[in-house]
C-alpha positions as CSV (number, residue, x, y, z in Angstrom):
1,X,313.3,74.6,25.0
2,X,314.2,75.4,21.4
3,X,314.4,73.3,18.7
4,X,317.0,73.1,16.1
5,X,318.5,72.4,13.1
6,X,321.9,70.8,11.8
7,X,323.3,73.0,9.0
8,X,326.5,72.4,7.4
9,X,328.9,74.9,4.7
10,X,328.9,73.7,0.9
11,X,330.0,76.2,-1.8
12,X,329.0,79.7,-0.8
13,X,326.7,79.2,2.2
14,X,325.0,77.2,5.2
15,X,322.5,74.3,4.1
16,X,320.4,72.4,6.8
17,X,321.3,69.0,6.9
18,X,318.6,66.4,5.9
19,X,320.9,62.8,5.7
20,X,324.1,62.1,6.3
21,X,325.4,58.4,4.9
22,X,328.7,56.8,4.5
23,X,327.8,53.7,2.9
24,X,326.9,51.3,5.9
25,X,325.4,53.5,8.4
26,X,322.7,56.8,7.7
27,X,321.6,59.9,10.2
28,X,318.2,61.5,9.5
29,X,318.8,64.5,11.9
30,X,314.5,65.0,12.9
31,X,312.8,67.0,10.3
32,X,311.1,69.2,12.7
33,X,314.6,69.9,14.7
34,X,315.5,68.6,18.1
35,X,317.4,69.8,21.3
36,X,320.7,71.2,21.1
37,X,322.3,67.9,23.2
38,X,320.5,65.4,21.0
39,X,321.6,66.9,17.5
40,X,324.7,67.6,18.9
41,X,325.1,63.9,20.0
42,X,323.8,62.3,16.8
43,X,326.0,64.3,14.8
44,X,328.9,63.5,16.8
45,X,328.3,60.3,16.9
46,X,328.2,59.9,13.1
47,X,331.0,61.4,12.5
48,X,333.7,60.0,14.7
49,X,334.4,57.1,13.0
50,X,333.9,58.6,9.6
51,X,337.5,60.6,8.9
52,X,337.4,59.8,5.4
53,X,334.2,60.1,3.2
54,X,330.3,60.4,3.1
55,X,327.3,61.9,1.4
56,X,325.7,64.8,3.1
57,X,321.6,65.4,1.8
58,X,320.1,68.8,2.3
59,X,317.0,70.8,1.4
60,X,319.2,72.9,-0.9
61,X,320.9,70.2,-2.4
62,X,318.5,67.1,-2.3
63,X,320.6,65.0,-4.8
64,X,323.5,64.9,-2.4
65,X,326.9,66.1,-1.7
66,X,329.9,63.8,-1.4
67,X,332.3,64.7,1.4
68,X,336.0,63.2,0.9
69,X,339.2,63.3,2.4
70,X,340.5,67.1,3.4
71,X,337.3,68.5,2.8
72,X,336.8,71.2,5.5
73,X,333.3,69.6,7.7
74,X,331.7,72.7,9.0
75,X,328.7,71.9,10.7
76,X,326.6,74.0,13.1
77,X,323.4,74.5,15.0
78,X,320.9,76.8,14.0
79,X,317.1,77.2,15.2
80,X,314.5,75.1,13.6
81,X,311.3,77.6,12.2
């Protein structure tokens, strides 16, 4: 079984996903990766009843990005290593 990561699109490229947080609730996706079913699940789960805004932490962009209304939410899975 492969591990992986969540990465999502900011600017010009894919980061990998370290926290997501909208103010009440927060997803650490696991540092070292998970299974495709359980990152899929967590991300999913995080974001359906989110449509509007949140902060997205990554390794690239540790400070945070904020996410807001009709910004495109590209998100995919890559393998962790």
């Amino acid at each position: 079984m492969q591990l992986l990561h969540i990465e999502v699109w900011i600017g010009d490229g894919w980061q990998r996903v370290t926290r997501l947080d909208d103010g009440t609730r927060e997803y650490f996706p696991p540092a070292d990766g998970d299974t495709d079913d359980n990152q899929a699940q967590g991300l999913e789960d995080f974001l359906k009843d989110r449509p509007e805004t949140f902060w997205v932490e990554t390794t690239a962009s540790p400070e945070g990005v904020f996410f807001g209304p009709g910004v495109p939410r590209l998100f995919r899975l890559v393998p962790a290593g």
